[in-house]
C-alpha positions in Angstrom: 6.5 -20.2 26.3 4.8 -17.9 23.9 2.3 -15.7 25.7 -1.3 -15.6 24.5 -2.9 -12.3 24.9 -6.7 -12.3 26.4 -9.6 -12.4 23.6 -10.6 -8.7 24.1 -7.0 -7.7 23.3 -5.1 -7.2 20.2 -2.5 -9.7 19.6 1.0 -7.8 20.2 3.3 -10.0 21.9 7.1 -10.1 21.0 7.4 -13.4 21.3 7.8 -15.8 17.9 6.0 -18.8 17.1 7.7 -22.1 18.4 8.5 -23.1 14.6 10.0 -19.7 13.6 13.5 -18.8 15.6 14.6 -15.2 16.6 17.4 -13.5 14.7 17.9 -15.1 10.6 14.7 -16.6 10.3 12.6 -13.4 11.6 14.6 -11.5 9.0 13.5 -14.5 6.7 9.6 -14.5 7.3 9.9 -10.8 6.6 11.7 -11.1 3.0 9.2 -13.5 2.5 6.5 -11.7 3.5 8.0 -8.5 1.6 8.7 -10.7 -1.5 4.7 -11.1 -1.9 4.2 -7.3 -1.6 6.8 -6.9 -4.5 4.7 -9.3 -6.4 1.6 -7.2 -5.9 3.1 -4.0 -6.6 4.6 -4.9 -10.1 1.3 -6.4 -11.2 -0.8 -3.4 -9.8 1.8 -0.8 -11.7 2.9 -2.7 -14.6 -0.8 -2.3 -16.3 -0.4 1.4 -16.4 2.7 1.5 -18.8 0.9 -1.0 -21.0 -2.3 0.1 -21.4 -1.5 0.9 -25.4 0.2 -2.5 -25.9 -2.8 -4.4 -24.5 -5.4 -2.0 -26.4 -3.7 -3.3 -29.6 -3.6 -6.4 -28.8 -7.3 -6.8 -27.8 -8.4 -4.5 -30.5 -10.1 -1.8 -27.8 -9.4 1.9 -27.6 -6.9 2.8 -24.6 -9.3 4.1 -22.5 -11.5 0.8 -22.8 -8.1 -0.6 -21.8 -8.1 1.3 -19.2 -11.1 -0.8 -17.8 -8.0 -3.5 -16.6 -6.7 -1.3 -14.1 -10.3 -0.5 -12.8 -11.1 -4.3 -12.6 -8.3 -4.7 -10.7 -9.0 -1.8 -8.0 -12.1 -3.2 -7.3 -10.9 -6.6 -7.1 -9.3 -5.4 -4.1 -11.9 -2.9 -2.4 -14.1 -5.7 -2.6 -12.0 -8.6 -1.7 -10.1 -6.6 1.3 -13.3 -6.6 3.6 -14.7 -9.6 2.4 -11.4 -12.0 2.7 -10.4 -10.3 5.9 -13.9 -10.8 7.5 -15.0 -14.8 6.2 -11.6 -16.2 6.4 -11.0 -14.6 10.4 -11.0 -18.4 11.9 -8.4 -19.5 9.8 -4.6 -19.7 10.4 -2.5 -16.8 9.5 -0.2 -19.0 8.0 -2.5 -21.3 5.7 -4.4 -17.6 4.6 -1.0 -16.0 3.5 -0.2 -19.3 1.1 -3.9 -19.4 0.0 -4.2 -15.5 -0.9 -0.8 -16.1 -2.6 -2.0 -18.9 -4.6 -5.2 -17.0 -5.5 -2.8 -14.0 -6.6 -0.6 -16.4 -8.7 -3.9 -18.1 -10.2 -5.3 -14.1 -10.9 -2.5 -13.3 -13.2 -2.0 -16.7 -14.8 -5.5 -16.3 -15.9 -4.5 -12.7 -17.2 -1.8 -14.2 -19.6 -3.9 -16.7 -20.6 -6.9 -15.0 -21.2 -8.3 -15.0 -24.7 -10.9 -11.9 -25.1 -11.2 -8.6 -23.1 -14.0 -9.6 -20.9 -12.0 -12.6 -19.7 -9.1 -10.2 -19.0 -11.3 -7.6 -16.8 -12.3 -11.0 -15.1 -8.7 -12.2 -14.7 -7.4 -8.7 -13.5 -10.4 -8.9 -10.6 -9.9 -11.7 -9.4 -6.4 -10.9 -9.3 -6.9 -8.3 -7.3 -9.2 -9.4 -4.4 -6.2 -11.0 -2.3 -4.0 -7.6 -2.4 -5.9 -5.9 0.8 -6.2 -8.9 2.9 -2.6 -9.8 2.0 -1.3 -6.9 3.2 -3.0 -6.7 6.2 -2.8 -10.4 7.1 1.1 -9.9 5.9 1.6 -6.9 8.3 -0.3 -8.4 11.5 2.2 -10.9 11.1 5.2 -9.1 10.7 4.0 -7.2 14.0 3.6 -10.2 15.6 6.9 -11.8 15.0 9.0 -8.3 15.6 7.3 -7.5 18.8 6.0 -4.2 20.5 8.5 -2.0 20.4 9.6 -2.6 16.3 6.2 -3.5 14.7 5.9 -0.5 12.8 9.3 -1.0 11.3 8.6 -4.4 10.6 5.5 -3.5 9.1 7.7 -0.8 7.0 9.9 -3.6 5.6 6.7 -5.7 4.6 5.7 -2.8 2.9 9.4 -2.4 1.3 8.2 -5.2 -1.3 5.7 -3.0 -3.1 7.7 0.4 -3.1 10.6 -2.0 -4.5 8.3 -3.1 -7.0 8.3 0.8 -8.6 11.9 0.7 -8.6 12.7 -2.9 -10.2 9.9 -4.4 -10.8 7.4 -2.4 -12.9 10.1 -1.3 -14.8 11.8 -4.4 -16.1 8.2 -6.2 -16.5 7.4 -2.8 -18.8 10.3 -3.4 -20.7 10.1 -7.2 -21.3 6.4 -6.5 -22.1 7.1 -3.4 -24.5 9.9 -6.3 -26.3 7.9 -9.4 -25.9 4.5 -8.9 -25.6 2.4 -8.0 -23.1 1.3 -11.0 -21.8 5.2 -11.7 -21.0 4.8 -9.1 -18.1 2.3 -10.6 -16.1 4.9 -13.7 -16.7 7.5 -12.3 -14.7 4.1 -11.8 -11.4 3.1 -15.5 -12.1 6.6 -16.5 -11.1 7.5 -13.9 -8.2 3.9 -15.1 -6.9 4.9 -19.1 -7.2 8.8 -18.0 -5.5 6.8 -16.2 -2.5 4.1 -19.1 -2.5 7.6 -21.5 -1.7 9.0 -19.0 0.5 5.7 -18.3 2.8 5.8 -22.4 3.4 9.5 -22.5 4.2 10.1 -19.4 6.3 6.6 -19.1 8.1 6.5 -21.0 11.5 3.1 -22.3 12.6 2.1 -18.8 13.8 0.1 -21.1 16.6 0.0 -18.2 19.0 -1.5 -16.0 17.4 -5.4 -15.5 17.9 -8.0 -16.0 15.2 -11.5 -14.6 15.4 -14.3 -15.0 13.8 -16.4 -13.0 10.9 -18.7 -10.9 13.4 -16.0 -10.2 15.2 -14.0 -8.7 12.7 -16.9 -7.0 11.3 -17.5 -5.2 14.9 -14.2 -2.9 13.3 -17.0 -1.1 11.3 -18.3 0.1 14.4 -15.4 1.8 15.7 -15.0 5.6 14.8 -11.1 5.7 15.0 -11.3 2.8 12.4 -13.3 5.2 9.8 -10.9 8.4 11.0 -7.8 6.4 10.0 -9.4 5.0 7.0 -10.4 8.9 5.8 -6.9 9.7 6.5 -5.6 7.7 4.0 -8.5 8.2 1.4 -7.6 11.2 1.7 -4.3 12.1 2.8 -2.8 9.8 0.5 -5.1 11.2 -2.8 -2.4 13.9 -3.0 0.5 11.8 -3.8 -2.0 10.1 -6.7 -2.7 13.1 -8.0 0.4 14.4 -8.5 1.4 10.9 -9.9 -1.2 10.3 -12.4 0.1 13.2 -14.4 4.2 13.2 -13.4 4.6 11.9 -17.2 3.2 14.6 -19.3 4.0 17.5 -16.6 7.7 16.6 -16.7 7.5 16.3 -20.4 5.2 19.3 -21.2 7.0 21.7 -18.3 9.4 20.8 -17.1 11.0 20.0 -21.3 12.4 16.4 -19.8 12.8 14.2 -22.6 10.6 10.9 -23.1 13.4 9.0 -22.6 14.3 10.4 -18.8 10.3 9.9 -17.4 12.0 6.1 -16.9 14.9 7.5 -14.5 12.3 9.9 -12.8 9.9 7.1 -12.3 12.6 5.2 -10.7 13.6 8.1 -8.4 9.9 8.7 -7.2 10.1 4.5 -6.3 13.5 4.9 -4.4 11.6 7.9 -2.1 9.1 5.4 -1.7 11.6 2.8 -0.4 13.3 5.7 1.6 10.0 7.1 2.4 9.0 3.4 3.8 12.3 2.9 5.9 11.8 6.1 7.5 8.4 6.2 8.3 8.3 2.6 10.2 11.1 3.9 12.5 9.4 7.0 13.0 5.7 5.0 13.8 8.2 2.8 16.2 8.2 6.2 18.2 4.9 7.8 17.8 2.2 6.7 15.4 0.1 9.9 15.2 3.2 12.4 15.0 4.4 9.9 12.1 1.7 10.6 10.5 1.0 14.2 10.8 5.2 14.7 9.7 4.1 12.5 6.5 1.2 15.0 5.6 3.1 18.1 6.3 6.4 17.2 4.5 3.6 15.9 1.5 1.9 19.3 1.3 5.2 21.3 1.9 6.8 19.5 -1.6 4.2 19.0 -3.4 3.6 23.0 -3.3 7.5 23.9 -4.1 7.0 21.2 -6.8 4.6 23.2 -8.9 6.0 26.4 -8.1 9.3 24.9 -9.5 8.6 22.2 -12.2 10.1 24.4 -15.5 13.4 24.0 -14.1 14.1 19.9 -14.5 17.0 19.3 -12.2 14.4 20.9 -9.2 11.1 18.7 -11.1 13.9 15.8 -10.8 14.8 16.1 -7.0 11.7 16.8 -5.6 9.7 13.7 -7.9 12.2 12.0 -4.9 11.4 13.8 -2.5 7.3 13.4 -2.9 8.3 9.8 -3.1 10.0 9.9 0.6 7.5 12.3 2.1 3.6 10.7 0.8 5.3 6.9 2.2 6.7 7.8 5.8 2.7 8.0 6.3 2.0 4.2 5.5 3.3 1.9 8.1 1.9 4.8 10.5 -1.5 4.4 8.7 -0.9 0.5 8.8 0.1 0.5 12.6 -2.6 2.3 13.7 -5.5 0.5 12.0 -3.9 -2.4 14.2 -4.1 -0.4 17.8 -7.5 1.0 17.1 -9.5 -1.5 15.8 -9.2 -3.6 19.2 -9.9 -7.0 18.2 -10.7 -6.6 14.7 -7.3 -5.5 13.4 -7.5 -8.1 10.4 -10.8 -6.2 8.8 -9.3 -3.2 9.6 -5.5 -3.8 8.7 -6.9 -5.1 5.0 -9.5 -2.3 4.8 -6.1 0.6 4.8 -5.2 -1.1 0.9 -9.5 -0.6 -0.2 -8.4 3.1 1.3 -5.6 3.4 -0.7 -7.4 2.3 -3.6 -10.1 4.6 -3.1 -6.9 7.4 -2.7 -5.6 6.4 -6.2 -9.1 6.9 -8.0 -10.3 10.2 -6.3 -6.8 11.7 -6.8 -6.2 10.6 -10.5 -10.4 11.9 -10.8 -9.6 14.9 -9.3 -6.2 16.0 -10.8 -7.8 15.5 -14.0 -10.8 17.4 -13.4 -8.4 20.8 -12.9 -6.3 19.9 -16.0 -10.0 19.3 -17.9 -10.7 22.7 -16.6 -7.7 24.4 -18.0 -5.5 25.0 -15.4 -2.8 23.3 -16.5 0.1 20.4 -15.0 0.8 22.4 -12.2 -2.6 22.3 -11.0 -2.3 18.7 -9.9 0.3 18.7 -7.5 -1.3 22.1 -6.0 -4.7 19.4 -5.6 -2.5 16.8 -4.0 -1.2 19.6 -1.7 -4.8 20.0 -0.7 -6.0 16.6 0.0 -2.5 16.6 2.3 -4.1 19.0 4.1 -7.3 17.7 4.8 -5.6 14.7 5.9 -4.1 17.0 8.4 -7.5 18.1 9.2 -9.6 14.9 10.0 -6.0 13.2 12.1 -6.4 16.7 14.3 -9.9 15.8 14.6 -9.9 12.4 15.3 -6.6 13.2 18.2 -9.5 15.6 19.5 -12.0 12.6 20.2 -10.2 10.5 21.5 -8.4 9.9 25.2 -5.2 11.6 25.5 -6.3 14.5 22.9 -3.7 16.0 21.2 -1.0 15.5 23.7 -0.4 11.5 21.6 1.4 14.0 19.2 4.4 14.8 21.7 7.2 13.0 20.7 8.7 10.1 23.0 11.4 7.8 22.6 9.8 4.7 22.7 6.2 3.6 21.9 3.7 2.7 24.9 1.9 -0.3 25.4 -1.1 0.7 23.2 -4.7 0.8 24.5 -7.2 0.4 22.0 -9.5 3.5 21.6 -12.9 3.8 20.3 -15.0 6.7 19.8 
């Protein structure tokens, strides 16, 4: 029999639900889990490499178009919390179909939507369910893997939206570049009504695991580690954004790539994601907070030999990879620990990492082009991304300092622990 752990404890068993089998139908709920993510990450990405296209087409300058991508990045700091914390008495099962549906209803409203204001709209509420998805999605996939491989299966969930930069984004750029724009957001309507199918055929019951309830979730917010993780990845992760904001024109203005490669060094930065992914769950699998501190180090490390290196393309090539690998192994860590410190909160918190992440990808882009706006040219982006690695580095020292166990959680060990929650 499944085992059911007590209230005050996270939910970690190993143990599946009594509808979902071990062996090919755990790998199934995963794809199927993973398959939503991919959905989420072509519709999040795909708006950036058709902001001209839709600026025509809606008769607004490209950086009122630009207002699309900010619609939907607050679609999903607000509706990460919010979701996460008035939905905590529902099934896990019935809240992954019904944030799916929502997603697929977001960006049917986006192709169908008639005037700019009912685009911003559409692109919102599209967003909303992408936090609480995520974090619902990997609770779930921790859940059904069991203790000792939840980070990797929280890796593979995550697999779906660095998959998404590599197939994705670019083959709903291309059919919206030949077709219209609107024909992009097609190609997310369908993925999201395949993975609605999939989450009702390859999800058990998920009967054994807990639900809470709103205040209860809500009681994450008072738990320091919760806000330490969270600044981690505001902040940690900024670097990667801004050195990607600007990859295009650097490669192009530096490195003397032509237009026509940025497409194959787009894809390579997506298949270090996808490496980067792979990596970093097995790597959480043994020690969360060492994960995490490799991910920041190897991110600072590149992205500093990037811009001393960019004019020669074959180096700007490889390491655009390499960034890729490096900024990802830091995720399912990041995801995974959200999960073991929030105690019995972990759905707030586990959606709250994606309105982090969000936050990362404004104050990076902000930042990397404040030094550009200041004259300091392409390099200067990558050399601000090494910096926000490092105060990553900084506040996961600090918040290993407050907490039992100190520093000594960073030795490396061959298997994780049975986790005790911390709170500071």
């Amino acid at each position: 029999m499944p085992h059911t752990p007590a209230p005050s404890q996270p939910d970690r068993t190993s143990t599946l639900p009594a509808a979902t089998p071990a062996g090919t139908s755990l790998r199934w709920a995963i794809l199927a889990l993973a398959l939503g993510g991919f959905g989420i990450g072509t519709t999040e990405f795909v708006s950036m490499g058709l902001l001209p296209n839709i600026a025509d087409a809606m008769d607004v300058s490209e950086p009122t178009a630009g207002w699309v991508i900010s619609a939907y990045a607050l679609g999903v700091v607000v509706g990460a919390p919010l979701i996460a914390a008035l939905t905590a008495r529902m099934s896990r099962r019935t809240l992954l179909i019904g944030l799916m549906v929502a997603f697929t209803v977001g960006n049917l409203a986006t192709v169908l939507a008639p005037t700019f204001p009912s685009l911003l709209a559409a692109r919102f509420v599209a967003g909303l369910p992408h936090g609480a998805y995520f974090g619902v999605a990997a609770l779930v996939a921790a859940h059904l893997a069991g203790p000792q491989r939840r980070a990797k299966a929280v890796g593979q969930v995550m697999l779906g939206l660095s998959v998404a930069n590599v197939a994705g984004v670019p083959a709903a750029a291309w059919l919206g570049e030949h077709s219209g724009w609107r024909s992009a957001f097609l190609i997310v309507v369908a993925v999201g009504v395949l993975t609605v199918g999939a989450l009702i055929r390859n999800l058990g019951s998920l009967s054994d695991m807990r639900v809470t309830n709103p205040m209860t979730e809500l009681g994450a917010l008072r738990r320091g580690q919760v806000w330490f993780t969270l600044l981690i990845g505001t902040v940690g992760f900024g670097g990667m954004f801004a050195f990607y904001t600007y990859l295009n024109t650097t490669l192009t203005s530096i490195s003397g790539i032509g237009v026509g490669t940025i497409p194959f060094a787009l894809m390579l930065f997506g298949l270090g994601m996808v490496l980067g992914n792979v990596v970093g769950g097995i790597a959480a699998d043994r020690n969360v907070p060492l994960s995490i501190l490799l991910g920041l180090i190897g991110t600072t490390v590149v992205l500093l030999v990037f811009a001393a290196s960019v004019q020669f393309a074959w180096a700007a090539l490889i390491l655009t990879f390499f960034v890729g690998v490096a900024a990802t192994v830091t995720i399912p860590a990041l995801q995974t620990r959200l999960m073991d410190v929030a105690d019995d909160a972990q759905t707030l918190a586990a959606a709250l990492n994606h309105s982090a992440l969000n936050l990362a990808n404004a104050m990076g882009a902000w930042l990397g082009g404040l030094v550009i706006g200041a004259g300091l040219g392409y390099r200067a982006p990558s050399v601000v991304g090494a910096g926000l690695a490092v105060a990553g580095i900084v506040v996961l020292i600090v918040a290993l300092a407050v907490q039992p166990g100190g520093l000594r959680t960073l030795r490396p060990r061959r298997q994780a622990p049975p986790v005790t929650p911390i709170e500071v």
